[in-house]
LOVEX-844140 format. One line per 2 residues: number of its first residue (from 1); their letters; for each residue x negated, y, z negated of C-alpha. Coordinates in steps of 0.2 Angstrom, whole numbers, plus 5000, padded with zeros to 4 digits. Layout:
BEGIN
NUM	a	X Y Z; ...
//
This chain:
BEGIN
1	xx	4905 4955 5177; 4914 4941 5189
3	xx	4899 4936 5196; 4886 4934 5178
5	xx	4902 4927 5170; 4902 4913 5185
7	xx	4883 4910 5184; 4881 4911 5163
9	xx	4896 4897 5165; 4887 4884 5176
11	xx	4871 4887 5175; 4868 4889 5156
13	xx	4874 4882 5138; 4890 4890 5133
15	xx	4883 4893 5113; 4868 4902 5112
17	xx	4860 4901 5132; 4848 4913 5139
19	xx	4860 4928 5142; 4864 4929 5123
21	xx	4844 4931 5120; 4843 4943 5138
23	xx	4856 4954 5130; 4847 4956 5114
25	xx	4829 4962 5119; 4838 4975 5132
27	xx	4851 4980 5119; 4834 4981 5105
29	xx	4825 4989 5121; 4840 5002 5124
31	xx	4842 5007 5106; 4823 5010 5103
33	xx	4823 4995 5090; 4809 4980 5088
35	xx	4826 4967 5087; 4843 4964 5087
37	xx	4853 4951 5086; 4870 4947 5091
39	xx	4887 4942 5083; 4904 4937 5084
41	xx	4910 4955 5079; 4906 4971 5074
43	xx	4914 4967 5057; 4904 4952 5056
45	xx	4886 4962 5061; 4891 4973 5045
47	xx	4894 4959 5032; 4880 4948 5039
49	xx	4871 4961 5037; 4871 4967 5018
51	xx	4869 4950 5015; 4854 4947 5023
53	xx	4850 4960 5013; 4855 4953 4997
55	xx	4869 4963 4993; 4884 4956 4986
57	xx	4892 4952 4970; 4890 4967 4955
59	xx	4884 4977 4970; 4892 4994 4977
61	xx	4890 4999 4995; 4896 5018 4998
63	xx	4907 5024 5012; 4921 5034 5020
65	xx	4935 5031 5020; 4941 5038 5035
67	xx	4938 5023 5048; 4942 5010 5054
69	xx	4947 4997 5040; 4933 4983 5046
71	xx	4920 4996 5036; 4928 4992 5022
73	xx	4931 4975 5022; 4916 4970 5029
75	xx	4907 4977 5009; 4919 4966 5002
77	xx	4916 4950 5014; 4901 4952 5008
79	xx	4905 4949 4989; 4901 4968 4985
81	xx	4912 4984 4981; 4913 4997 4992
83	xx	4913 5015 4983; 4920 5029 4993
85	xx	4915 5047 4998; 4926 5062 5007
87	xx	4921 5064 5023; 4911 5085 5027
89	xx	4922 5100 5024; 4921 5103 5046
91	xx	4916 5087 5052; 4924 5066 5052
93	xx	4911 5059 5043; 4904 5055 5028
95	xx	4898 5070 5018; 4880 5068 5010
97	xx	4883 5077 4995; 4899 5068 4991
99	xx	4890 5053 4993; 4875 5057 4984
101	xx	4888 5061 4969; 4896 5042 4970
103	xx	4877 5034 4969; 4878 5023 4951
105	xx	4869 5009 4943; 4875 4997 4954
107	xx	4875 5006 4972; 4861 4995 4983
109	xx	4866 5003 5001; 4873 5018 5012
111	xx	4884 5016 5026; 4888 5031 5034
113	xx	4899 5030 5052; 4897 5039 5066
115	xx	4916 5041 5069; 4922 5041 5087
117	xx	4906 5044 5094; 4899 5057 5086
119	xx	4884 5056 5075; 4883 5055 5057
121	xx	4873 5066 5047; 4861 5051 5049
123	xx	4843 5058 5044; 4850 5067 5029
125	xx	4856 5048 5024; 4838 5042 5027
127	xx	4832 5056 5014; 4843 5052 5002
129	xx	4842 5033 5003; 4822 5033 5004
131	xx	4825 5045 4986; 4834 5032 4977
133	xx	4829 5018 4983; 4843 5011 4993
135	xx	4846 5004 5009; 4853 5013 5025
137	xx	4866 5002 5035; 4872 5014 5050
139	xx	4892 5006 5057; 4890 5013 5074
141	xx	4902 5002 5082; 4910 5019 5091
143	xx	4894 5027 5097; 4883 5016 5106
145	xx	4871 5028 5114; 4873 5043 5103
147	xx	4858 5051 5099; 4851 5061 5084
149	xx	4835 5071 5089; 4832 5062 5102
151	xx	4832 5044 5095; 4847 5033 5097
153	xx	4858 5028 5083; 4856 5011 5076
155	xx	4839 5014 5076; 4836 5024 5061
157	xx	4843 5019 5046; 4836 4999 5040
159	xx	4848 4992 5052; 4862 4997 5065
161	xx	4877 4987 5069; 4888 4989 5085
163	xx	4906 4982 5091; 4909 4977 5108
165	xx	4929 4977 5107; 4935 4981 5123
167	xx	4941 4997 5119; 4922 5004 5116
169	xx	4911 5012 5126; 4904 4997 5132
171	xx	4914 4979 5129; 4906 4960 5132
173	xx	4927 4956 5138; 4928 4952 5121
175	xx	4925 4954 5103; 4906 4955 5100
177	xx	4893 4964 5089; 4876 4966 5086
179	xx	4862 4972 5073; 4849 4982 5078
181	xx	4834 4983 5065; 4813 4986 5067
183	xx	4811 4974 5049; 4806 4958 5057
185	xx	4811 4947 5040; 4830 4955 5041
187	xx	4832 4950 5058; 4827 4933 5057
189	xx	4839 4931 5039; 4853 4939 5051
191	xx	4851 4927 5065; 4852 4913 5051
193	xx	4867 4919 5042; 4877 4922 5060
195	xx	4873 4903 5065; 4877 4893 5050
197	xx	4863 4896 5038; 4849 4886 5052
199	xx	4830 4887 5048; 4822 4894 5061
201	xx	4818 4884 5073; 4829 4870 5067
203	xx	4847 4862 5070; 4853 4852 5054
205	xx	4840 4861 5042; 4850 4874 5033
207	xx	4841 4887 5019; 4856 4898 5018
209	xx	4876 4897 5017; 4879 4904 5035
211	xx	4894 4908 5045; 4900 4903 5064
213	xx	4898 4920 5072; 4888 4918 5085
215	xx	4891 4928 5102; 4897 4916 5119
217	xx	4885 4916 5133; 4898 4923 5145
219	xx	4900 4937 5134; 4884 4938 5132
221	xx	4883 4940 5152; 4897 4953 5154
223	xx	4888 4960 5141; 4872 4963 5150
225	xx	4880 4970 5165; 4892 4983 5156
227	xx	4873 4988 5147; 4866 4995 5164
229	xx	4880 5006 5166; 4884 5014 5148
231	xx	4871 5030 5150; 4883 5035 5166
233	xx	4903 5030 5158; 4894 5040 5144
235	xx	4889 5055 5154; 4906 5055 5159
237	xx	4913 5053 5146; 4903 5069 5140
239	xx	4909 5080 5156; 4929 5075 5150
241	xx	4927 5083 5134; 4918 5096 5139
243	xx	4932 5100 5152; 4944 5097 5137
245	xx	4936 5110 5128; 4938 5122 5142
247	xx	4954 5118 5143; 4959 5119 5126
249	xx	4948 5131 5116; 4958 5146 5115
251	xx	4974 5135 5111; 4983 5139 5093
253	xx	4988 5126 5081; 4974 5113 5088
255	xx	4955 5111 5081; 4944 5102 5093
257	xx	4933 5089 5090; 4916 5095 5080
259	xx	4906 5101 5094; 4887 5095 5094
261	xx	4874 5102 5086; 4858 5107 5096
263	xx	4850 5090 5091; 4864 5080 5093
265	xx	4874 5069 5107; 4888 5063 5106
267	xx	4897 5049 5116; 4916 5052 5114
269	xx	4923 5035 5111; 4936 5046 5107
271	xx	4939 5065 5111; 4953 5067 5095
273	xx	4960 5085 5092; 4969 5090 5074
275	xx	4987 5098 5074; 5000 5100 5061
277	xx	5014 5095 5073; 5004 5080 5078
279	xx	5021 5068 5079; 5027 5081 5090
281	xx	5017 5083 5101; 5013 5065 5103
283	xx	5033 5062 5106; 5032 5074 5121
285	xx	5016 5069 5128; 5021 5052 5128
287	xx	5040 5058 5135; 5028 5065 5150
289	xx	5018 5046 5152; 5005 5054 5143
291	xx	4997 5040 5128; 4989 5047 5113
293	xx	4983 5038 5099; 4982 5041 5082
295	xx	4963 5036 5073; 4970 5032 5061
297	xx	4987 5037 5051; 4980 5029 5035
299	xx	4962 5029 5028; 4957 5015 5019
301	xx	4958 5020 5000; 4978 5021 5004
303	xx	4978 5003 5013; 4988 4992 5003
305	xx	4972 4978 4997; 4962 4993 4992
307	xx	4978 5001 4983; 4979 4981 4972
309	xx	4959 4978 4970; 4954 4997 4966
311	xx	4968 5007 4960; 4968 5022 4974
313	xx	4982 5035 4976; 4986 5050 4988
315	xx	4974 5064 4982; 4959 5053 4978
317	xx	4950 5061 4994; 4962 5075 5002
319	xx	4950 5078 5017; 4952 5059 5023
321	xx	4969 5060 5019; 4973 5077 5028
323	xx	4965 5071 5044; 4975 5056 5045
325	xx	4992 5066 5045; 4983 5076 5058
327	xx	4970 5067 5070; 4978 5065 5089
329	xx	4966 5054 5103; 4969 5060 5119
331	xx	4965 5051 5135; 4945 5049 5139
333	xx	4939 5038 5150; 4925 5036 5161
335	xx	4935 5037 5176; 4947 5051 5170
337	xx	4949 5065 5183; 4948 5084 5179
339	xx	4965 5085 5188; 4971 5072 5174
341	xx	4963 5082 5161; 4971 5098 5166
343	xx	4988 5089 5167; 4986 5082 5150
345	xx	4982 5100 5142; 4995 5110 5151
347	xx	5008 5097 5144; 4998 5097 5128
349	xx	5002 5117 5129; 5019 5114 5130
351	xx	5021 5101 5118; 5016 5115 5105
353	xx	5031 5126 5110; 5043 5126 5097
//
């Protein structure tokens, strides 16, 4: 990463140089798309990306809200409303029913998540969305790589959008985005909105009101590299939880992570278990230098802007509001030993000893 960092920075133009364009044909290439186009965020890929779709003011956008904020607010940066959905009875994400019951008069999209690196029921979406008549956004910013029958997320819905924070699966040593999309006329209208409106092909021609989110060469470049090796973090990341589970299948008072189902992969950007004694048994893991995290201890409807524009209150959707009391990330890594992962569970064990 040193060493393309180095080169992007004397050998090319630090705005928009030949890595930037490198990285999106082999991130279009690895995802099984005709395009992609990168951005200054994942946040900024979603919002750039309903508006390239025209979607914006009097326009409703359904979601979960049991994510990461940025879903959310990447609807409203974009002028529309988002509309929530409960997340599956068994699963993370968003239910397909739920959602279907939310469609209205003024809903032009779907954007389902495919939370922590497991995919989203993503092919029933594309049913429902070719039904009515709306567009299909997939927010796979935790699951580069996940597949669904044997195609890559971001690849079937009308567009895709990835974040490369450094705390993904793969990271451009910053923040970073990108949409993936096959419809030729929405990746040209994404790469005009991400650098200030321009007509193609032109500098101080402008047809839209764009914004300055363009990706930096160097990240770009870091970008490129971290590419080659995401299938093998991934495999590894697959053989952790898989040891996890060994580890902690017969355990009491945890539920593990939705295993996959026979035409799924997963990518585990996280391997999050559920527990009631959840602030318990992070205390004592982290009394034994063990970090958990917790993703996330408030879903979106209950966030305080979303309280003041829209009106929310505890019970709206008890299933997103349940996990959050109860979701615990333990450690995964690429280069996480079983040893590690053994440690981890046998404190995990004890942690649940009254």
């Amino acid at each position: 990463m040193k060493a393309a960092a180095l080169s992007a920075l004397e050998n090319e133009m630090m705005v928009m140089g030949e890595s930037v364009f490198k990285f999106e044909e082999e991130f279009a290439r690895y995802c099984g798309t005709k395009y992609a186009v990168s951005t200054a965020s994942g946040t900024a890929a979603l919002s750039i990306t309903l508006q390239a779709m025209n979607i914006g003011q009097g326009n409703e956008v359904i979601t979960t809200p049991f994510s990461f904020i940025a879903t959310a607010n990447s609807i409203v940066h974009s002028g529309a409303d988002p509309v929530f959905a409960d997340i599956e009875d068994s699963d993370v994400n968003l239910s397909v029913s739920k959602a279907r019951a939310r469609i209205g008069s003024k809903t032009r999209a779907l954007m389902p998540v495919h939370l922590y690196g497991h995919p989203s029921r993503i092919d029933e979406f594309h049913d429902l969305a070719s039904e009515r008549g709306l567009s299909l956004v997939e927010d796979a910013c935790q699951a580069h790589g996940a597949e669904v029958n044997g195609r890559r997320v971001g690849s079937i819905g009308d567009a895709g959008c990835f974040s490369f924070y450094p705390a993904k699966n793969m990271t451009v040593g910053g923040d970073g985005g990108m949409i993936t999309t096959n419809n030729e006329e929405l990746a040209d209208a994404t790469r005009s909105i991400r650098d200030c409106g321009r007509d193609k092909n032109s500098k101080y021609y402008h047809g839209r009101i764009g914004f300055t989110s363009r990706l930096n060469t160097l990240n770009a470049a870091i970008g490129r590299v971290q590419l080659n090796r995401l299938d093998g973090w991934n495999e590894a990341r697959r053989r952790i939880s898989a040891r996890y589970r060994k580890e902690l299948e017969s355990v009491r008072d945890i539920i593990l992570p939705p295993a996959d189902r026979n035409f799924e992969k997963a990518v585990y950007h996280l391997f999050v278990i559920r527990t009631k004694f959840r602030d318990r048994v992070k205390k004592r893991l982290s009394d034994n230098g063990i970090e958990t995290g917790i993703h996330y201890p408030r879903p979106i409807h209950l966030q305080v802007p979303y309280r003041q524009k829209y009106g929310y209150s505890e019970g709206a959707f008890p299933l997103s509001e349940s996990l959050s009391n109860e979701v615990l990330s333990l450690p995964i890594y690429p280069t996480l030993t079983e040893g590690e992962v053994v440690r981890i569970c046998d404190s995990l064990k004890k942690s649940l000893v009254a």
